[in-house]
Backbone bond lengths (Angstrom), bond angles and torsions (degrees), N, CA, C in turn:
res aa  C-N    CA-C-N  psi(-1)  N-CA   C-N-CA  omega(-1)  CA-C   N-CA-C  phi
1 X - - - 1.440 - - 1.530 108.73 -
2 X 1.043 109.76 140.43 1.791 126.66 169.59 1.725 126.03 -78.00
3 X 0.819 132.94 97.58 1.588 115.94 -173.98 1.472 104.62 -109.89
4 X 1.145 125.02 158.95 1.471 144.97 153.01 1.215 117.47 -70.35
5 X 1.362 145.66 156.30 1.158 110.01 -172.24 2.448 83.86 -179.97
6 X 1.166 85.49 93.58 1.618 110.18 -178.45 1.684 111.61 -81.41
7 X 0.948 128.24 153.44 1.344 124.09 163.39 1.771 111.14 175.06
8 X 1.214 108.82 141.54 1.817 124.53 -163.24 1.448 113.81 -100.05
9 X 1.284 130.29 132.12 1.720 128.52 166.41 1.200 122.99 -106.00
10 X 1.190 111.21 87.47 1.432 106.17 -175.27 2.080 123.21 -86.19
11 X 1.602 98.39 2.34 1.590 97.71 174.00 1.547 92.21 -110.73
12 X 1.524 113.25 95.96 1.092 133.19 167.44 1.708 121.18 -47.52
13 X 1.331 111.41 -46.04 1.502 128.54 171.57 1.760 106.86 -53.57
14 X 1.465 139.91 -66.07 1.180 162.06 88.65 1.893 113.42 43.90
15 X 1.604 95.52 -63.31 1.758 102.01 171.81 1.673 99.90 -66.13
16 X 1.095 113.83 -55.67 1.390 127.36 -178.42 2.071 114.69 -27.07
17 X 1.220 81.75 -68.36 1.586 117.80 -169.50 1.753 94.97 -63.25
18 X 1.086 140.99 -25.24 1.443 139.83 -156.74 1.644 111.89 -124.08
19 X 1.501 107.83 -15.63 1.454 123.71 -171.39 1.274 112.92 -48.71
20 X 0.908 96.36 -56.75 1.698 102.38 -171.91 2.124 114.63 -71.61
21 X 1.122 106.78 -22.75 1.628 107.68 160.73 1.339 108.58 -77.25
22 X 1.138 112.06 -43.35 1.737 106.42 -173.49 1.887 110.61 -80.00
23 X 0.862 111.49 -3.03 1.559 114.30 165.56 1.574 117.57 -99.66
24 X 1.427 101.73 -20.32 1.595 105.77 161.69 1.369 105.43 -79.68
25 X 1.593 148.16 -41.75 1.047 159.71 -174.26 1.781 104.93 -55.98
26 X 1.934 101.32 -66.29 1.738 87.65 137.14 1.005 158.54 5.44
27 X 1.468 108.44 -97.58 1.568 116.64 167.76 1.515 117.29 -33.77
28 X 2.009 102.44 -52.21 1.449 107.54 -154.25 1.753 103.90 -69.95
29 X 1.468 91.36 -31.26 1.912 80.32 167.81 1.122 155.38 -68.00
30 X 1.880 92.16 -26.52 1.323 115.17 144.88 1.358 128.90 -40.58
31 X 1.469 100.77 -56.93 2.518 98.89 -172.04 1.424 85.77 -79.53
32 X 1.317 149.21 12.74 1.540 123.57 158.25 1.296 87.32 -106.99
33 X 1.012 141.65 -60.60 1.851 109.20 -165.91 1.574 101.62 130.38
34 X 1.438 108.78 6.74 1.931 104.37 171.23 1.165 112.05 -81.66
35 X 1.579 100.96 -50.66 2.012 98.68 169.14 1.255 107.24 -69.13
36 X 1.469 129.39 140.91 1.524 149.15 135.58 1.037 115.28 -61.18
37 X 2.013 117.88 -75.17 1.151 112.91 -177.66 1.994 94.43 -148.77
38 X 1.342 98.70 170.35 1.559 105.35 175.84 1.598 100.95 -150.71
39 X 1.355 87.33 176.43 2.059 83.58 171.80 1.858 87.05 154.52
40 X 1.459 87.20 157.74 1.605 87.54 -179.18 1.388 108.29 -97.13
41 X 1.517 115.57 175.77 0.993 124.04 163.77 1.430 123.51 -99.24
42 X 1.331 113.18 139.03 1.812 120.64 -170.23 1.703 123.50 -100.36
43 X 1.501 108.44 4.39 1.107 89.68 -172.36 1.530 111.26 -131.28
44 X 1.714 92.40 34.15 1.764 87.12 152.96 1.108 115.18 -144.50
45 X 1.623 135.19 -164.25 1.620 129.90 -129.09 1.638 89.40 -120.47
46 X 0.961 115.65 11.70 1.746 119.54 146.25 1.537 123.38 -166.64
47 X 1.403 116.56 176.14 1.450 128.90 -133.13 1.571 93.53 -59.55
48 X 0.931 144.93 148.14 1.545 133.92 120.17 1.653 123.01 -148.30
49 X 1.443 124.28 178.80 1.286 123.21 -141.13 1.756 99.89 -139.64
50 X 1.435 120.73 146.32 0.892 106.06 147.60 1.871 119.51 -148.47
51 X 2.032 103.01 145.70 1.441 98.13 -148.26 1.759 104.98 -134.03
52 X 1.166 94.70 130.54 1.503 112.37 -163.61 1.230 99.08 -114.13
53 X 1.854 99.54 98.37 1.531 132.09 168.10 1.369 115.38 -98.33
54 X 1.723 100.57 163.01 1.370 119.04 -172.72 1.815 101.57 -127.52
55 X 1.410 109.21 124.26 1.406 104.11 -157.10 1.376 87.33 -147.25
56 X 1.835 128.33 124.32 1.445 126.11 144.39 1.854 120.03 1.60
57 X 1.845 82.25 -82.26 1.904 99.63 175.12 1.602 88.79 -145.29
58 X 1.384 85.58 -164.15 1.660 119.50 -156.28 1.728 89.88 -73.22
59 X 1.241 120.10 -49.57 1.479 134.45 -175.79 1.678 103.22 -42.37
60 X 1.576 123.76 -54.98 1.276 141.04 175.10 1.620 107.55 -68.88
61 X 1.037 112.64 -64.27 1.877 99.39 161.43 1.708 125.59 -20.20
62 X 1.590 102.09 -78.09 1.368 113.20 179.27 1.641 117.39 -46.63
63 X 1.453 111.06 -35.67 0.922 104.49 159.11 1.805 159.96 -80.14
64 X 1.506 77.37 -21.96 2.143 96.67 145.60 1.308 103.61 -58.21
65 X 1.074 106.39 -66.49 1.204 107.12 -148.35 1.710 121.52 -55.69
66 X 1.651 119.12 -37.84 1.012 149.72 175.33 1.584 105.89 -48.13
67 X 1.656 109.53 -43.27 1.717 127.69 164.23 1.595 117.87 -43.87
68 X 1.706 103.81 -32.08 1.710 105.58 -166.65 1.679 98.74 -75.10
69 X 1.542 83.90 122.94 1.493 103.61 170.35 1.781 120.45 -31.39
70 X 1.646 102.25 -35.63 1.410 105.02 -166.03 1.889 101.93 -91.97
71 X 1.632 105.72 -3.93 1.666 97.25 167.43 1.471 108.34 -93.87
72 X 1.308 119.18 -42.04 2.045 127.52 175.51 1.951 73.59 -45.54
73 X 0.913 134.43 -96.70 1.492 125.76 -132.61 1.632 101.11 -70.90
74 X 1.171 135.14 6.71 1.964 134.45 166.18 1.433 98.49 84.67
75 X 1.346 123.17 34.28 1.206 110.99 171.20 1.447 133.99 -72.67
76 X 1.441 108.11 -41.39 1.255 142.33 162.87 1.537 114.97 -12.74
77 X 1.064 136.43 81.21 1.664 103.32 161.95 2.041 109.89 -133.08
78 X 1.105 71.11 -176.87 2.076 88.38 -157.12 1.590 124.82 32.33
79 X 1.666 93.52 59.70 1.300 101.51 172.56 1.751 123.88 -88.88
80 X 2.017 87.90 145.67 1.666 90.60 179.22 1.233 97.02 -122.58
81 X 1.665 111.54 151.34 1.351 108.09 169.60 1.841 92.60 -133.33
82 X 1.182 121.71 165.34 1.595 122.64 -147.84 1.911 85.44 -171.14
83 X 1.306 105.07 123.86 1.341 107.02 152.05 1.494 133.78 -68.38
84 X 1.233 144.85 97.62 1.178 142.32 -153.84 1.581 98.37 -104.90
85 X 1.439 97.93 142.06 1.521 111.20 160.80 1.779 114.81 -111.52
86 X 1.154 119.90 118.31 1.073 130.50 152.42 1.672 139.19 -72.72
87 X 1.278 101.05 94.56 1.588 103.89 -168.83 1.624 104.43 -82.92
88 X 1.252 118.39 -51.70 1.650 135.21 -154.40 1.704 90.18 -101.55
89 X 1.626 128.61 147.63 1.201 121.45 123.52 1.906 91.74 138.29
90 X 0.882 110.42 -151.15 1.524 134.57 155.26 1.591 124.05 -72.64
91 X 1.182 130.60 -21.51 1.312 120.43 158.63 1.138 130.59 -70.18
């Protein structure tokens, strides 16, 4: 399954401080094949992300996800995750 998977940083100091584990965390999801794609979003007045995973189920999601350096430290907030179907494109 494919999910969408949104989420906001609003302790800027905190995003800072963790960046560089959670972009290694990144990578590693990348050479297994859960991440597709990620990238932030630019057009609002703090950090947020959005990340297009590949997960068994929802059970296997939560649990990547729970791994990202920037959720172990409570960074996380107003996250959505949404099963997406991809009909058109590169997926």
């Amino acid at each position: 399954m494919i999910y969408a998977v949104t989420y906001e940083h609003h302790d800027e100091v905190g995003w800072h401080q963790h960046l560089v584990p959670h972009i290694t965390w990144l990578q590693d999801r990348l050479k297994e094949g859960s991440l597709l794609a990620s990238g932030p979003f630019n057009d609002l007045p703090h950090k947020a992300a959005l990340l297009i995973m590949s997960a068994s189920d929802r059970a296997a999601l939560d649990a990547l996800i729970a791994s990202d350096p920037f959720a172990i430290e409570g960074l996380i907030e107003n996250m959505t995750i949404r099963e997406w179907d991809p009909i058109f494109g590169a997926f």
